[in-house]
SEZA-868022 format. One record per atom (N, C-alpha, C, O): atom name; residue number from 1; z, y, x. Coordinates in steps of 0.001 Angstrom, whole numbers, plus 500000, padded with zeros to 6 digits. Example, Ala and Ser with C-alpha at 12.3 -4.5 7.8 and 13.67 -1.06 7.14 Angstrom:
BEGIN
[r N; 1; [507800; 494310; 513190]]
[r CA; 1; [507800; 495500; 512300]]
[r C; 1; [507800; 496700; 513200]]
[r O; 1; [508465; 496681; 514236]]
[r N; 2; [507080; 497750; 512850]]
[r CA; 2; [507140; 498940; 513670]]
[r C; 2; [507870; 500030; 512900]]
[r O; 2; [508039; 501138; 513409]]
***
This chain:
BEGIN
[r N; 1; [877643; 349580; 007009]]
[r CA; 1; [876432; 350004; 007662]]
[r C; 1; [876541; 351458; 008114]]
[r O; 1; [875991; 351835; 009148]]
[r N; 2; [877357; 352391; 007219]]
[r CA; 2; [876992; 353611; 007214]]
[r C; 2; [878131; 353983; 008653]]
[r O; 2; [878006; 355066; 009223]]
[r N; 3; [879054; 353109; 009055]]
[r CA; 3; [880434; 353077; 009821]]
[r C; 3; [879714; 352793; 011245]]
[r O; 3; [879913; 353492; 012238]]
[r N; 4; [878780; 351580; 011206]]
[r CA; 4; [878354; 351816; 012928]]
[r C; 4; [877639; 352615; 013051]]
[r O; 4; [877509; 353005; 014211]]
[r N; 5; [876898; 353216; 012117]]
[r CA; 5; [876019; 354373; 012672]]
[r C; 5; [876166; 355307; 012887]]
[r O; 5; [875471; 356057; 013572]]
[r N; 6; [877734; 355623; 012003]]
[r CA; 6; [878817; 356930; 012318]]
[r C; 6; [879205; 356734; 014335]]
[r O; 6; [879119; 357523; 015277]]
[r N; 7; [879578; 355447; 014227]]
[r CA; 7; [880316; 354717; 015065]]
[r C; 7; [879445; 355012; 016777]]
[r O; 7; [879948; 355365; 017844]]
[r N; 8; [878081; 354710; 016447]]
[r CA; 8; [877104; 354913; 017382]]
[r C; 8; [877045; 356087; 017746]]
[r O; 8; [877301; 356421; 018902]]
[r N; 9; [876678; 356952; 016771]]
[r CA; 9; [876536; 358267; 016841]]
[r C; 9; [877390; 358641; 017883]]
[r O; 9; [877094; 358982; 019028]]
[r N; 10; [878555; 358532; 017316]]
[r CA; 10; [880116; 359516; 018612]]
[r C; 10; [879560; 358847; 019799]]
[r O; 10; [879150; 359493; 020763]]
[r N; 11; [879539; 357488; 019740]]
[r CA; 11; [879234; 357174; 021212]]
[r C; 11; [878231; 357285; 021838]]
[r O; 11; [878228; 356955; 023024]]
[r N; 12; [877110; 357773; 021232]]
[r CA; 12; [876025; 358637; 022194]]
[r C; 12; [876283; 359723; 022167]]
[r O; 12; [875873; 360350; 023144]]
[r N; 13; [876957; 360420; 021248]]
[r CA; 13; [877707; 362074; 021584]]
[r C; 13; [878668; 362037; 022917]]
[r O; 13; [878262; 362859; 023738]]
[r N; 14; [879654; 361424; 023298]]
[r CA; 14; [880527; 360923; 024284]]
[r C; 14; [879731; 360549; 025355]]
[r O; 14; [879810; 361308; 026321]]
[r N; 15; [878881; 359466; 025480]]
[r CA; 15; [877837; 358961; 026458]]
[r C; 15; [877341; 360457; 026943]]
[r O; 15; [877777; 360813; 028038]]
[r N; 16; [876490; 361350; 026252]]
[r CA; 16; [876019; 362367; 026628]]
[r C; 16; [876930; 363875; 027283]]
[r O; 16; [876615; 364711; 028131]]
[r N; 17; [878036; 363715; 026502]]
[r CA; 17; [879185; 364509; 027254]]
[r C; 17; [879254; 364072; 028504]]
[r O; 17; [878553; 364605; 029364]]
[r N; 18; [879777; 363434; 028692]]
[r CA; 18; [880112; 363054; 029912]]
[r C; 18; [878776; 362733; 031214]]
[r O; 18; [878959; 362985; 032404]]
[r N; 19; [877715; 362251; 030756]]
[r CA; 19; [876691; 362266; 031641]]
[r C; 19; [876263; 363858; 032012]]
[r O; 19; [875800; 364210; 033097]]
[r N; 20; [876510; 364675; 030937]]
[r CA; 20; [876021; 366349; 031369]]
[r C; 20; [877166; 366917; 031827]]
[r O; 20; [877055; 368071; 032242]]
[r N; 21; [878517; 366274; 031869]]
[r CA; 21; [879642; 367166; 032292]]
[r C; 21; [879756; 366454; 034096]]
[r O; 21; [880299; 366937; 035090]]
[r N; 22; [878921; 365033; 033898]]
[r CA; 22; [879378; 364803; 035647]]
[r C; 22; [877563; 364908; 036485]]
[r O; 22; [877165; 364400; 037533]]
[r N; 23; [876838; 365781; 035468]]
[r CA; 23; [875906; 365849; 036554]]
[r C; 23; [875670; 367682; 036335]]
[r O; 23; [874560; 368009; 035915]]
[r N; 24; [876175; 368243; 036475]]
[r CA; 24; [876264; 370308; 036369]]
[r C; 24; [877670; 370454; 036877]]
[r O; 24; [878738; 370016; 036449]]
[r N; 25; [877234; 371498; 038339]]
[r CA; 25; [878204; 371682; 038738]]
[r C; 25; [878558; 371046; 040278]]
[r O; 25; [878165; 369954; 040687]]
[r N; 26; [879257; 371847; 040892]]
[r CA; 26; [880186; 371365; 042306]]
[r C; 26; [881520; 371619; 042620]]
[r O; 26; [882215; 371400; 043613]]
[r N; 27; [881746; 372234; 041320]]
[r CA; 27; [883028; 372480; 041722]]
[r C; 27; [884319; 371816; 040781]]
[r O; 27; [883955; 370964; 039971]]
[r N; 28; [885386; 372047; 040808]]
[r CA; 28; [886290; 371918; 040594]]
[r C; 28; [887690; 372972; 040176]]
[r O; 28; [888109; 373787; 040999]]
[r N; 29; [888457; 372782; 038490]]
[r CA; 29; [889846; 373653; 038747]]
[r C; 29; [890575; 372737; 039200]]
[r O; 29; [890282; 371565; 038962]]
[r N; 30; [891601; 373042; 039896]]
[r CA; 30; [892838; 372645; 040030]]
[r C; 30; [893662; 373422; 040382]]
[r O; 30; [893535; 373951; 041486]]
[r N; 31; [894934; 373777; 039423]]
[r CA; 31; [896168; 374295; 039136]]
[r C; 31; [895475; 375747; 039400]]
[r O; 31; [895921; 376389; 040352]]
[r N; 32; [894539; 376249; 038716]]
[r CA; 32; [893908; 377855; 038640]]
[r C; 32; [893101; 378405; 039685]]
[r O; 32; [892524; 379491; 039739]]
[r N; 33; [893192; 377025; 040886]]
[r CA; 33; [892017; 377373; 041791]]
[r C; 33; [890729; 376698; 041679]]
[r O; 33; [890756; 375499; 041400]]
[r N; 34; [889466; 377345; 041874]]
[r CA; 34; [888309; 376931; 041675]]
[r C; 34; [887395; 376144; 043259]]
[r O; 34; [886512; 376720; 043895]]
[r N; 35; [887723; 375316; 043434]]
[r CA; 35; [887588; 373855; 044747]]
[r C; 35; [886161; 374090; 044717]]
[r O; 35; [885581; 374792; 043888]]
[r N; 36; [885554; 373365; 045817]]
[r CA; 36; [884456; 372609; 046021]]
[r C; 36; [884732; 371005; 045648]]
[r O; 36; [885824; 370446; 045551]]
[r N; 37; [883805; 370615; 045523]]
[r CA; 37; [883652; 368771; 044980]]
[r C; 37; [883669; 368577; 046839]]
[r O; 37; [883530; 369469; 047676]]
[r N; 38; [883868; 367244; 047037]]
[r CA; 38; [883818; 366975; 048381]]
[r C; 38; [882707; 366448; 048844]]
[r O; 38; [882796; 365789; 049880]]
[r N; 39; [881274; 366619; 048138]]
[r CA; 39; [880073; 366417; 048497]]
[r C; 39; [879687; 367785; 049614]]
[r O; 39; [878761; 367581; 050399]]
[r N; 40; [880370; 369090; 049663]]
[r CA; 40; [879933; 369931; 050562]]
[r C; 40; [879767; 369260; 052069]]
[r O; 40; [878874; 369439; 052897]]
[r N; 41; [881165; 368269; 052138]]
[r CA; 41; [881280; 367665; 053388]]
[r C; 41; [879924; 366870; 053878]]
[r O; 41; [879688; 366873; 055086]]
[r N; 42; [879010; 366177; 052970]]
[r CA; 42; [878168; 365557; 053287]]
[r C; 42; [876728; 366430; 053797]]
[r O; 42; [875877; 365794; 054418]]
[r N; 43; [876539; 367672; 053551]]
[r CA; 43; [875880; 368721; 054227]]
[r C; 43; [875557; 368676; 056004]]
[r O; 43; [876295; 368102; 056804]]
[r N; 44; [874249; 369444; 056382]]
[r CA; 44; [874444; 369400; 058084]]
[r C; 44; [875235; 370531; 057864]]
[r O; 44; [875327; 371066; 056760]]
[r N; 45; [875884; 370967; 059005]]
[r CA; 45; [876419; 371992; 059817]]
[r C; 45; [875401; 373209; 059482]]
[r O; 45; [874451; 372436; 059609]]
[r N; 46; [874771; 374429; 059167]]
[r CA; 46; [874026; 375494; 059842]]
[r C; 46; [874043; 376528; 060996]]
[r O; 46; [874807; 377494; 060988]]
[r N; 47; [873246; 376297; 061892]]
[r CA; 47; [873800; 376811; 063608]]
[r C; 47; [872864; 378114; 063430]]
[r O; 47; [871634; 378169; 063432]]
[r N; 48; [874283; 379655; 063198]]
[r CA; 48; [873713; 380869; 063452]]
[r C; 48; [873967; 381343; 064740]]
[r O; 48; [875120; 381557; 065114]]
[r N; 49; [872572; 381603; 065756]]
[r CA; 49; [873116; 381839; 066793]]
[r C; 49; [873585; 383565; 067170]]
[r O; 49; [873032; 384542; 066663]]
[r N; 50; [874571; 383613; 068039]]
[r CA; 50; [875210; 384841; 067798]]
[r C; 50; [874126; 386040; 068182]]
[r O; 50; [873208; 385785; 068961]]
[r N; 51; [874241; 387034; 067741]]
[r CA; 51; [873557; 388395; 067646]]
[r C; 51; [874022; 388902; 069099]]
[r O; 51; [874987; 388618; 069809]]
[r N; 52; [873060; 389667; 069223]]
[r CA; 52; [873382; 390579; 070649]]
[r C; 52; [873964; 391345; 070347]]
[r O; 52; [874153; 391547; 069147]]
[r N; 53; [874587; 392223; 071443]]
[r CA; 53; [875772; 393465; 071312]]
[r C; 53; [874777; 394306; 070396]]
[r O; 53; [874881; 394361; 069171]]
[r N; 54; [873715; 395010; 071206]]
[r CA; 54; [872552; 395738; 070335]]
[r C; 54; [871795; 395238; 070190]]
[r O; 54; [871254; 394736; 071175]]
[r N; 55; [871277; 395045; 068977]]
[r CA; 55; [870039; 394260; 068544]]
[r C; 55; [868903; 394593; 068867]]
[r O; 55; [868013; 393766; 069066]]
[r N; 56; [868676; 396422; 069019]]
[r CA; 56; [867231; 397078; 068981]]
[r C; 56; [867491; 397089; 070861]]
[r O; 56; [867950; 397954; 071607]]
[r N; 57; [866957; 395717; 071114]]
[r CA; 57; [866649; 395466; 073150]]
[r C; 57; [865581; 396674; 073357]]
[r O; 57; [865977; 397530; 074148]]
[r N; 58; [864282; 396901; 072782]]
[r CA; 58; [863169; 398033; 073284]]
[r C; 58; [863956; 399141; 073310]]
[r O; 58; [864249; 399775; 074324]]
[r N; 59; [864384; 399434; 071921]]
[r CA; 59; [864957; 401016; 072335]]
[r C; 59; [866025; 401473; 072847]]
[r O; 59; [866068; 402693; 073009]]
[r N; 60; [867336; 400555; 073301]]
[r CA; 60; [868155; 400387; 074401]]
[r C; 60; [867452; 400708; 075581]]
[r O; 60; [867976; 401587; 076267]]
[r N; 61; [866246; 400148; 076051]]
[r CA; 61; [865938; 400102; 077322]]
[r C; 61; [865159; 401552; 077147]]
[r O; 61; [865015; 402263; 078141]]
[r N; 62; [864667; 401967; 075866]]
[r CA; 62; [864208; 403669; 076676]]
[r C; 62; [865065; 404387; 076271]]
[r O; 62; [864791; 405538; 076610]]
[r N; 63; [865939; 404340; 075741]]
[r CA; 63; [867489; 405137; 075945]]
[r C; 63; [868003; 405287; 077314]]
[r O; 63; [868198; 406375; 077855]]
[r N; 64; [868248; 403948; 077931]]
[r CA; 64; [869145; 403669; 079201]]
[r C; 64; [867651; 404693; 079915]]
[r O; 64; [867940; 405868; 080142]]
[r N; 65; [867027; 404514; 080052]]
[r CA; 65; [865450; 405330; 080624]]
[r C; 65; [865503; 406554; 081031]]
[r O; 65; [865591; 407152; 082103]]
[r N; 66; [865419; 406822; 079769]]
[r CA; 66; [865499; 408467; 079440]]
[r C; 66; [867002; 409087; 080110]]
[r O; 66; [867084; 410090; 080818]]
[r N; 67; [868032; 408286; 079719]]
[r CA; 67; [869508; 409430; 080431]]
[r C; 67; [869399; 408891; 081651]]
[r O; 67; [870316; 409303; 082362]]
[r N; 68; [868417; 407877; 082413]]
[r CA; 68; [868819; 407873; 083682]]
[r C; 68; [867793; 408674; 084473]]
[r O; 68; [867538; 408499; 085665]]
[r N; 69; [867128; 409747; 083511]]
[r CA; 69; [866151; 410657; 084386]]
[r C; 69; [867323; 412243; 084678]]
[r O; 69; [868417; 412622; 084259]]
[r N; 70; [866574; 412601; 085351]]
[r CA; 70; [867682; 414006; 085695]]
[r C; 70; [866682; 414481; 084349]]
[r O; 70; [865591; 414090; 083935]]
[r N; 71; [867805; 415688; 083843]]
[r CA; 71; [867854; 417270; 083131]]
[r C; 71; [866898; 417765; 083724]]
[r O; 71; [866754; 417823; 084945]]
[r N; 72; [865938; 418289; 082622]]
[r CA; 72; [864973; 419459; 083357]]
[r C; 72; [865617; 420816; 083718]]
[r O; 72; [866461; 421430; 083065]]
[r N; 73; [865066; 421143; 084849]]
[r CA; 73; [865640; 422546; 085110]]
[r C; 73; [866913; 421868; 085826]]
[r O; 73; [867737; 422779; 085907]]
[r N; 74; [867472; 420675; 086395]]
[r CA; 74; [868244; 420949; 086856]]
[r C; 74; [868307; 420883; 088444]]
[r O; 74; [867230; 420462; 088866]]
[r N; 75; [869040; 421107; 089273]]
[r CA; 75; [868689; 421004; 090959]]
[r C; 75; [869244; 419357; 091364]]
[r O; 75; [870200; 418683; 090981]]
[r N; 76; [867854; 419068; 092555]]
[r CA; 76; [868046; 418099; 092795]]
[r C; 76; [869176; 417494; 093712]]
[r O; 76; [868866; 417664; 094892]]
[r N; 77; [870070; 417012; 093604]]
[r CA; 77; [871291; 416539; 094589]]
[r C; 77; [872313; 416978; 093721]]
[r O; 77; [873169; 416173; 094086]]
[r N; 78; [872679; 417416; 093149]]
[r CA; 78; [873656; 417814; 091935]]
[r C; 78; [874123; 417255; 090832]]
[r O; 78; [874889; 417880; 090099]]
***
């Protein structure tokens, strides 16, 4: 009596190993490298669309503004 209940025991210790060791986690070692599981593949794509050269468009445009006014004090045609 006292042998299956020993007996049971491991095998809900084992049952439970293994149900918490294959549900925590995505990754993988192999040979000292740390993998992804190949569920990443089942993911969408994420579409970053590319950044502008300068990001700040307003203050580009009163930059370009401002140096395309003449110098005070300076003569006109020069």
């Amino acid at each position: 009596m006292a042998k299956t209940s020993k007996l049971a025991a491991m095998a809900c210790v084992a049952l439970g190993g293994l149900a918490l060791s294959g549900s925590t986690g995505c990754q993988t070692q192999l040979a000292g490298m740390t993998l992804p599981s190949p569920q990443y593949l089942e993911h969408p794509p994420q579409y970053v669309p590319p950044s502008p050269p300068f990001p700040l468009t307003r203050e580009l445009a009163q930059q370009e503004e401002i140096a395309s006014r003449p110098a005070p004090g300076a003569l006109p045609g020069r």
